[in-house]
N, CA and C atoms as a LAMMPS dump frame, in Angstrom:
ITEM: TIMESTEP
0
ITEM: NUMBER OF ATOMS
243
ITEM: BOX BOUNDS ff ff ff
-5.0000000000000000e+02 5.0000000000000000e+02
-5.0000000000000000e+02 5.0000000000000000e+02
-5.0000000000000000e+02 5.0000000000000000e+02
ITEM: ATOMS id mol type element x y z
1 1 1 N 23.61 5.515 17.782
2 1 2 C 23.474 4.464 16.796
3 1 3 C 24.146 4.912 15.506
4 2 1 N 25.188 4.299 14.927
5 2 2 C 25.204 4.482 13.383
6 2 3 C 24.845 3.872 12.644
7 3 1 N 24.678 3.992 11.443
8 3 2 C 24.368 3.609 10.019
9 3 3 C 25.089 3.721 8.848
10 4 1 N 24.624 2.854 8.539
11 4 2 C 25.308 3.111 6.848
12 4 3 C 24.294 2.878 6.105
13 5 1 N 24.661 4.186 4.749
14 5 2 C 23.257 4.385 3.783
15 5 3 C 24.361 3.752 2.639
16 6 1 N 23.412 3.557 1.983
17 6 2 C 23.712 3.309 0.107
18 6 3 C 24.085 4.27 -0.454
19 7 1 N 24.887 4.539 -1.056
20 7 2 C 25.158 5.998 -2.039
21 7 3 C 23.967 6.503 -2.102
22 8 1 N 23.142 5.704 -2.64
23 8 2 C 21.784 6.101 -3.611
24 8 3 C 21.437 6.343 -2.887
25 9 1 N 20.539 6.114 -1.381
26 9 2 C 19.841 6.589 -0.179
27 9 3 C 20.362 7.903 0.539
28 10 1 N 21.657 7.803 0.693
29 10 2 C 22.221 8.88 1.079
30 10 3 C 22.226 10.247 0.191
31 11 1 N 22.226 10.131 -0.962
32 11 2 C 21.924 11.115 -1.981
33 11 3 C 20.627 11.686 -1.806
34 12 1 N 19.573 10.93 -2.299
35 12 2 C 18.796 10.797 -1.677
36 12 3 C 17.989 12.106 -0.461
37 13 1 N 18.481 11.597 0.729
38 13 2 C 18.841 12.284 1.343
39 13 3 C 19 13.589 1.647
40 14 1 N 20.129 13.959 1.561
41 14 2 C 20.485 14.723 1.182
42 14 3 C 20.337 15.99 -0.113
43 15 1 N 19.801 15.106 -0.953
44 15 2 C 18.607 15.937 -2.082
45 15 3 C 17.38 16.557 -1.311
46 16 1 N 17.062 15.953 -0.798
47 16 2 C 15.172 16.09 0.215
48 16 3 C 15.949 17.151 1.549
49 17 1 N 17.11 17.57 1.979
50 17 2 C 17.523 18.221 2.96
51 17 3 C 17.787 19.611 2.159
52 18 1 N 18.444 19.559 0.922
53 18 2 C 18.711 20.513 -0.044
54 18 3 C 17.826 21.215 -0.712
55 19 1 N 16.303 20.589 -0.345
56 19 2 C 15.75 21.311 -0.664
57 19 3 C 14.342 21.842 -0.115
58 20 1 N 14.581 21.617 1.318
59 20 2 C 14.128 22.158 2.232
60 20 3 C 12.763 21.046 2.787
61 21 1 N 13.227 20.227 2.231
62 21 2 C 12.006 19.04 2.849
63 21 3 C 12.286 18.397 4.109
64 22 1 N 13.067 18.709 4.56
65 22 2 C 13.705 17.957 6.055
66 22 3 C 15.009 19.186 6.449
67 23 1 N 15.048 19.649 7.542
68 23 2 C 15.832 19.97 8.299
69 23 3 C 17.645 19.814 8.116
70 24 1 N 17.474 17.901 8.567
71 24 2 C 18.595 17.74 9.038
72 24 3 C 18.376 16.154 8.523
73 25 1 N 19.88 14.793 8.638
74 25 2 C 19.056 13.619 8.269
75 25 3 C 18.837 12.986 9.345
76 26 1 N 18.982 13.253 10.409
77 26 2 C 18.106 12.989 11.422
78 26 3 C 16.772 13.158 11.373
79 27 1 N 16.31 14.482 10.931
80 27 2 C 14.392 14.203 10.832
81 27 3 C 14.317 12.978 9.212
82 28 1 N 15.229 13.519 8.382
83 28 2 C 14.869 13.033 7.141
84 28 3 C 14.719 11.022 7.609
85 29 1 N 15.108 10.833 8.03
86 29 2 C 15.299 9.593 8.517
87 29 3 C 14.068 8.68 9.433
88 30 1 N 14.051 9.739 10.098
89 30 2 C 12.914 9.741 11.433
90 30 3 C 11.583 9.948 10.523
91 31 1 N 10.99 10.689 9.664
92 31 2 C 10.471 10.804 8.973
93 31 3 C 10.244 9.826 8.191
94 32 1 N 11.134 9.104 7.55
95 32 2 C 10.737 8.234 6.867
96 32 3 C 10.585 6.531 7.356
97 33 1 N 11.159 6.62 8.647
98 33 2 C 10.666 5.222 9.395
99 33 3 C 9.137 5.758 9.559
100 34 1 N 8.34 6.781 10.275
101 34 2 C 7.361 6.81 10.24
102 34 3 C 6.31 6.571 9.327
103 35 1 N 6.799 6.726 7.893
104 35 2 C 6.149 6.717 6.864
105 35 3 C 5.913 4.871 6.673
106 36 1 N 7.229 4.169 7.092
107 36 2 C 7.392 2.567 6.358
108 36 3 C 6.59 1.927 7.67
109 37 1 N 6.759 2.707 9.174
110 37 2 C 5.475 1.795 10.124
111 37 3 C 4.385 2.285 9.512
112 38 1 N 3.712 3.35 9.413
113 38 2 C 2.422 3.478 8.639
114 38 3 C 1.937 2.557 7.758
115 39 1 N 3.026 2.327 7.309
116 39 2 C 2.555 0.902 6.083
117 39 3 C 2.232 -0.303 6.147
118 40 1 N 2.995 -0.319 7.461
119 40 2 C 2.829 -1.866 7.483
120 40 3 C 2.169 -2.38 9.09
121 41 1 N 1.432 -0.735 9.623
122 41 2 C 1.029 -1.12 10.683
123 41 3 C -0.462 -1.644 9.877
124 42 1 N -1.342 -2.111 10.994
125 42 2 C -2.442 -2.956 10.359
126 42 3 C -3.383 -2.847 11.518
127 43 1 N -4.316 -1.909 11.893
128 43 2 C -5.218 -2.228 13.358
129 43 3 C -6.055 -3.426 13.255
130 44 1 N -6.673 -3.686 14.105
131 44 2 C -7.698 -4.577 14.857
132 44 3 C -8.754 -4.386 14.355
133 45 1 N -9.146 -3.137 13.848
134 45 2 C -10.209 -2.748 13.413
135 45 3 C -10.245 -2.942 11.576
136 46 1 N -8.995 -3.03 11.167
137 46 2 C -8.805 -3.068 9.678
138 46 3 C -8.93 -4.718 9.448
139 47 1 N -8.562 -5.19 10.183
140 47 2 C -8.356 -6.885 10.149
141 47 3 C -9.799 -7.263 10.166
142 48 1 N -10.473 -6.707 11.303
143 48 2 C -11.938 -7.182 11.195
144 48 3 C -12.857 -7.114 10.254
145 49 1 N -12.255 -5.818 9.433
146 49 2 C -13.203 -5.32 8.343
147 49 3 C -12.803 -5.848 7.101
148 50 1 N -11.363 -6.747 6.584
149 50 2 C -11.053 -7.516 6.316
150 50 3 C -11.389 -8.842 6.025
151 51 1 N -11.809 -9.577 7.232
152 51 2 C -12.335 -10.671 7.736
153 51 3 C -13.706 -10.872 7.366
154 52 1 N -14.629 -9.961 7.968
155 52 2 C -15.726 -9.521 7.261
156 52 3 C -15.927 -9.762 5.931
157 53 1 N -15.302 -8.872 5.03
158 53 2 C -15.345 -8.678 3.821
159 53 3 C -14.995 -10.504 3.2
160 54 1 N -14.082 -10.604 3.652
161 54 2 C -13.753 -12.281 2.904
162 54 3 C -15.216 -12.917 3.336
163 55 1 N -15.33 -13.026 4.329
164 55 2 C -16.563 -14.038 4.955
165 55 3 C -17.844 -13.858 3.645
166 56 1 N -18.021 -12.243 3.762
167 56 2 C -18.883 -12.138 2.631
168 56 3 C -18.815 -12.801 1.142
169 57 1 N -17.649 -12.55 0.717
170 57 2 C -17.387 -13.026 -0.292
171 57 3 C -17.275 -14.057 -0.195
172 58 1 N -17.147 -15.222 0.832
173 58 2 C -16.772 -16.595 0.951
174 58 3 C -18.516 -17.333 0.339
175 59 1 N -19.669 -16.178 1.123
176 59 2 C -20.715 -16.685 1.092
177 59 3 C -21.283 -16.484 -0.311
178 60 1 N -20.896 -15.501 -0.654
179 60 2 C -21.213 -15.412 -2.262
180 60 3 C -20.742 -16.648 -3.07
181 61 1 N -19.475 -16.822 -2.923
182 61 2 C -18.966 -17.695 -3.385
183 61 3 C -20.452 -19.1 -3.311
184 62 1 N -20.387 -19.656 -2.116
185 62 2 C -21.356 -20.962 -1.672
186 62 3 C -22.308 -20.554 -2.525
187 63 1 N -23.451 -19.401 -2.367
188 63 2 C -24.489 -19.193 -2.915
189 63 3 C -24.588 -18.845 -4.385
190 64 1 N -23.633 -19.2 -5.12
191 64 2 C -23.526 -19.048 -6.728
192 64 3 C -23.864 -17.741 -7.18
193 65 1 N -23.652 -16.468 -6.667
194 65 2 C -23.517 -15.123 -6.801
195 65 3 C -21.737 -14.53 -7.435
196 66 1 N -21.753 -15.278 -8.368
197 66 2 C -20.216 -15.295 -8.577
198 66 3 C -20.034 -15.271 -10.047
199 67 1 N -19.214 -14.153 -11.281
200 67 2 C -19.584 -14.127 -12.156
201 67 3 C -18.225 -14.432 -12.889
202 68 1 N -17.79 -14.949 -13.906
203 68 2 C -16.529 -15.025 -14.551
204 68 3 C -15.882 -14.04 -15.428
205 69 1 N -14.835 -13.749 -14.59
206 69 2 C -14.09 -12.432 -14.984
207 69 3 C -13.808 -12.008 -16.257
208 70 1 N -13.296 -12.9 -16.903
209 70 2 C -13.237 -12.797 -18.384
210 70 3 C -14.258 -12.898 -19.296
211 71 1 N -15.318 -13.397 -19.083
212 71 2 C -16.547 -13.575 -19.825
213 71 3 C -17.292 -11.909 -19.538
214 72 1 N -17.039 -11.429 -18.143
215 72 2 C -17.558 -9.789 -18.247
216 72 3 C -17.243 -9.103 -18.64
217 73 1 N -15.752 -9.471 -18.868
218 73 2 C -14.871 -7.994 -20.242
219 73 3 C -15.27 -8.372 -21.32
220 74 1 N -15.26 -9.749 -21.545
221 74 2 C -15.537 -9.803 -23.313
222 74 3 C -17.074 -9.057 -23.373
223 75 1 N -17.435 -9.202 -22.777
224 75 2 C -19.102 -8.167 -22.471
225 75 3 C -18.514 -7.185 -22.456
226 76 1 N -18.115 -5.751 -21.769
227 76 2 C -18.14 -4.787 -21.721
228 76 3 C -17.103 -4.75 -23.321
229 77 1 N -16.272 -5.331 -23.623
230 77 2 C -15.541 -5.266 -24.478
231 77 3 C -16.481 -5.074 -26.183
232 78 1 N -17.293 -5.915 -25.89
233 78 2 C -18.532 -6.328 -26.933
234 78 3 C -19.383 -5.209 -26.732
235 79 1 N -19.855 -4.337 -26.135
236 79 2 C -20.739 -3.304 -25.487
237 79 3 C -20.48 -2.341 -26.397
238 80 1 N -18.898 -1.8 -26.763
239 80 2 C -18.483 -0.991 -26.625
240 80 3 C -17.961 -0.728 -28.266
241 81 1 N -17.978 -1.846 -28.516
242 81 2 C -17.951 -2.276 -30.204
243 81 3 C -19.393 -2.18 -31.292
C-alpha cells in the first residue's frame, strides 16, 4: 500500500522516529491508527451505560429534579463574595 503524508505529518513522523519513540514509520503509523480506533471504537457495554444514564436523566427531567444552570453559579458566584 502507499501513501502520501502532508509535509507536516511526515515531519512529524519522523521527529517521533528521531527520537526514539517508534522504530521505523511503519510502527509509527501502525501505532497511531491504533490510537484513532481506540477513539472512536465504542462497546456495547459503554452504549448501555450511556443509555442508562440519559434514561436517568430523562426521568429527572419529568420529575422536576432539575436545577438552572446559571442561577447555580450566580449562587456559588454569590457564596464566594
Amino acid at each position: 500500500m502507499d501513501i502520501s503524508l502532508s509535509p507536516g505529518n511526515e515531519k512529524f513522523i519522523k521527529d517521533q522516529i528521531a527520537a526514539g519513540i517508534y522504530n521505523s514509520i511503519n510502527e509509527a503509523i501502525n501505532e497511531t491508527i491504533k490510537i484513532a480506533i481506540s477513539h472512536v471504537s465504542v462497546s456495547s457495554d459503554d452504549i448501555m451505560s450511556l443509555r442508562k444514564d440519559i434514561a436517568e436523566g430523562m426521568e429527572d427531567i419529568r420529575a422536576g429534579r432539575v436545577h438552572d444552570g446559571l442561577n447555580f453559579m450566580d449562587e456559588l458566584i454569590a457564596e464566594d463574595e
